[in-house]
N, C-alpha and C positions, 0 to 999 in steps of 0.2 A: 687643485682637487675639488673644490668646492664648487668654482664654473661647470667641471667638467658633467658633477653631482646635479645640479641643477640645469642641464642641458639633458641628463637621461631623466629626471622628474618632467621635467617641460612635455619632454615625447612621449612616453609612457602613456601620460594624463590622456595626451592627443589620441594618440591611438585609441587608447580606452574611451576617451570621448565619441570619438569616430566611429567606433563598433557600437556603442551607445543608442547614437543616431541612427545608425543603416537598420539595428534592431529594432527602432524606435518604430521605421519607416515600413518595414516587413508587419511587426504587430498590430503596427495601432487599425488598419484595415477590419483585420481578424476582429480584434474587438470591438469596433464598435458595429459590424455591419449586422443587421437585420437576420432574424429569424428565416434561415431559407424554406421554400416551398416543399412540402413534402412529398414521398414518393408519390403518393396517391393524389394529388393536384397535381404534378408534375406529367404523371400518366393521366391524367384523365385529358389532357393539354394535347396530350403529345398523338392521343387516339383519333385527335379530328384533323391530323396535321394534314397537309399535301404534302408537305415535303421533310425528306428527313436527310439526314448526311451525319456524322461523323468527326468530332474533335480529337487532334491525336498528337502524340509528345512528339514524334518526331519530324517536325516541322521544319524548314530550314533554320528560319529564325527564332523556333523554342528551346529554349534550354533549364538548365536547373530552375532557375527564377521566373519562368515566362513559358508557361505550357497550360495546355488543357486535355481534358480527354473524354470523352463519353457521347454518345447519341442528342443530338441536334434535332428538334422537332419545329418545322416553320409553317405555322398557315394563314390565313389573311386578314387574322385579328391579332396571332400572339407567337413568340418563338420561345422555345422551353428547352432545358438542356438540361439533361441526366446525369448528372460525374460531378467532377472535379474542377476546379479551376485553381492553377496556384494565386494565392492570394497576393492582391496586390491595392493601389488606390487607384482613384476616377476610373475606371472601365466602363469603354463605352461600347453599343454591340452595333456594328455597321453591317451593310449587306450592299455585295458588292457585285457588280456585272462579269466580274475575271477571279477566277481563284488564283488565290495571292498566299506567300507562307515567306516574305519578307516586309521588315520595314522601308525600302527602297521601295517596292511595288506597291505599298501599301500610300506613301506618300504623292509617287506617280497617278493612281486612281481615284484620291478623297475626292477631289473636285465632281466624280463619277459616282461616288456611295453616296447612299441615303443613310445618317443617321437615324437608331432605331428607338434609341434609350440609351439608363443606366444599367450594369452591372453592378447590384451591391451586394450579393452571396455569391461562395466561392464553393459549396455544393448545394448543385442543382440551383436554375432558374428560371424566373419567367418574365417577359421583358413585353408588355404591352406595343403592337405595332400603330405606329402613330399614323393620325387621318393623313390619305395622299399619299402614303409608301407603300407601292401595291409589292407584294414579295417574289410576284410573278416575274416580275422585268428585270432580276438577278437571280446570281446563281451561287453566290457564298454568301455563309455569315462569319463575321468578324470579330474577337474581342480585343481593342487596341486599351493602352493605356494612356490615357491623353496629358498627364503629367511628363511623365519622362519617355512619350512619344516612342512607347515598345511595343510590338507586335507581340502579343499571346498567344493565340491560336485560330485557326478558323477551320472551316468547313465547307465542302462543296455540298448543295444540296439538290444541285440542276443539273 
C-alpha cells in the first residue's frame, strides 16, 4: 500500500509540476513585456503606410495558442499592427516574398525572409524596419516564435 501511495504522490506532484511550467511559460511573456503602443501612435503609423493587409485566426497553422488578428500596416521605415497577438516568448516579425500560413512553409522560405525585429507587446505593435530591408521586395509579414519554432500568424500585404 505504501509503494502504491507513493507512486500516486510522485505523479500528482509531476503533473502539478508540469502545468506549473507550461503556466509559467504562457505567463511569464505577458508579464514582463513592455507597455504596448497606443491606439494613437499606432494610427498615426499606420496613416503613412503603403501597405496594409490583415492578421487572422484562422490560419492553417494557428490555433488556440498561436494566432493573431487585426490590421497590419507596413511602410518603408516601420510595420505596426492593430489587435491582438496570443501571447507568447521571442517573437520575431519576418516579411516574406510568398504568403505562408504553416511552419513547413515557413522553414522552407527563411533562407528567402528578411528579418524585421522583435515582437514584445501582444496588443498592438510597432517593430522598426532595419537599414537594407526594403518592404517592397515582399509580400507578407510574419510573427514566428523562435524558441519553440511556431508559426503565429501572418499577413499578405502585396
Amino acid at each position: 500500500m505504501k509503494t502504491k501511495s507513493f507512486i500516486l504522490l510522485l505523479a500528482s506532484h509531476g503533473i502539478v509540476g508540469a502545468l506549473g511550467f507550461a503556466g509559467g511559460i504562457y505567463t511569464l511573456p505577458i508579464l514582463i513585456a513592455p507597455d504596448a503602443p497606443t491606439e494613437a501612435e499606432v494610427s498615426a503609423v499606420s496613416a503613412a503606410a503603403t501597405y496594409t493587409g490583415e492578421f487572422r485566426r484562422d490560419l492553417q497553422d494557428s490555433d488556440a495558442l498561436h494566432w493573431g488578428e487585426g490590421p497590419v500596416s507596413v511602410s518603408p521605415t516601420s510595420i505596426s499592427h492593430q489587435g491582438k497577438l496570443a501571447p507568447g516568448p521571442d517573437y520575431k516579425l519576418y516579411l516574406s516574398p510568398e504568403f505562408i500560413e504553416t511552419e513547413r512553409d515557413f522553414n522552407r522560405l527563411k533562407p528567402r525572409m528578411a528579418l524585421v525585429g522583435d515582437v514584445k507587446t501582444f496588443n498592438n505593435f510597432l517593430v522598426p524596419v532595419p537599414p537594407g530591408v526594403d518592404p517592397s521586395q515582399y509580400t507578407t509579414v510574419i510573427v514566428w516564435c523562435e524558441t519553440f519554432g511556431e508559426f503565429i500568424t501572418s499577413a499578405r500585404y502585396k
